[in-house]
C-alpha positions in Angstrom: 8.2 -31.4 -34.3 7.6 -31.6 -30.5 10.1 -28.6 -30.3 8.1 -26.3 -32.3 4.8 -27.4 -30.6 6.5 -26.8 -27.5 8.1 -23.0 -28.7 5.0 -22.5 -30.4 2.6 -22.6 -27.5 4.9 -20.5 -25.4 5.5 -17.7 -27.7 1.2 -18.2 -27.7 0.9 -17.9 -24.1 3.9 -14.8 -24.1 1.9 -13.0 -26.4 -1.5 -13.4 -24.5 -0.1 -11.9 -21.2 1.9 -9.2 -22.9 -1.6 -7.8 -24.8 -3.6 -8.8 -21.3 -5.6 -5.5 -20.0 -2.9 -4.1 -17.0 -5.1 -3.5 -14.0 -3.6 -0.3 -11.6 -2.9 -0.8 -8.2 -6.2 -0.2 -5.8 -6.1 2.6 -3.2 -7.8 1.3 0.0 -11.4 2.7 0.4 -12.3 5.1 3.1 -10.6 7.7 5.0 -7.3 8.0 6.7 -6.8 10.4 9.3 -3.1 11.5 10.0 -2.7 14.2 12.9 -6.4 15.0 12.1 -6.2 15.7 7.7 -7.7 13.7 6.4 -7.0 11.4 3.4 -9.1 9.9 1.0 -9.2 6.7 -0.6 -5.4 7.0 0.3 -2.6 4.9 -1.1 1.2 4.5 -0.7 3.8 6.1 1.7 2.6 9.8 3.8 5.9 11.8 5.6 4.6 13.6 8.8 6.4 16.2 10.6 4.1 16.3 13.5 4.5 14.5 17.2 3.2 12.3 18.2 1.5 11.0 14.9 -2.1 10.4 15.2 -3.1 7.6 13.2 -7.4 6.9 12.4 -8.2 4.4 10.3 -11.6 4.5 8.8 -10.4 2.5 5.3 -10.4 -0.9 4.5 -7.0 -1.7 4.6 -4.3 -2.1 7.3 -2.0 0.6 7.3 1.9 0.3 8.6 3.6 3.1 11.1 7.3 3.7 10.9 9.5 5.7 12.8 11.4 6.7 10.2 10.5 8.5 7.2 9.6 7.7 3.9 8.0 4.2 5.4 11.9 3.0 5.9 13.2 0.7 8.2 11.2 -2.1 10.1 7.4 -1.2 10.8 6.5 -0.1 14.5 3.2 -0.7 14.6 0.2 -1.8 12.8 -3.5 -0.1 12.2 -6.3 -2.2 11.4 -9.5 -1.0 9.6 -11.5 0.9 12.2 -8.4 0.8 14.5 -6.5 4.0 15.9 -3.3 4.8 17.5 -0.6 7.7 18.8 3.1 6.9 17.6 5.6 8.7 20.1 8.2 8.2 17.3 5.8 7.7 14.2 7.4 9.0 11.1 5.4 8.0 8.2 2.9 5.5 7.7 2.2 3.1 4.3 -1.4 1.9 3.2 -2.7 0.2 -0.3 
């Protein structure tokens, strides 16, 4: 009996998460400026092909700089809301 109480309540509790509303993923709120476009209420990974990249960040969320494209390899440096920098070797940058 204290199987089926047991396989009961989890098949319950499996069936209230898989009906639960999905929430979407949150952009960050704001503007970011990338070699002066910009980008609002921006989210996920942005490819530039300009030198040095420009980085504004008027959002609140902390974005991430690589020097490589599509936001691979380790980050290089890191913008905080209402932070700025100038990436010789930026690539691409990551924010959500």
């Amino acid at each position: 009996m204290r199987r089926i109480t047991t396989a009961l309540a989890a098949l319950t509790a499996a069936g209230a998460l898989a009906l639960a509303p999905i929430s979407p993923a949150l952009a960050a709120n704001g503007v970011l400026v990338l070699n002066g476009e910009a980008l609002f209420d921006p989210s996920g990974c942005f490819d530039s092909d300009r030198w040095p990249l420009a980085v504004e960040n008027h959002t609140d969320g902390v974005v991430i700089v690589f020097d490589e494209p599509g936001c691979g390899g380790p980050p290089s440096d890191f913008v905080y809301p209402g932070g700025s920098t100038v990436s010789e070797f930026g690539q691409s940058v990551y924010i959500h």
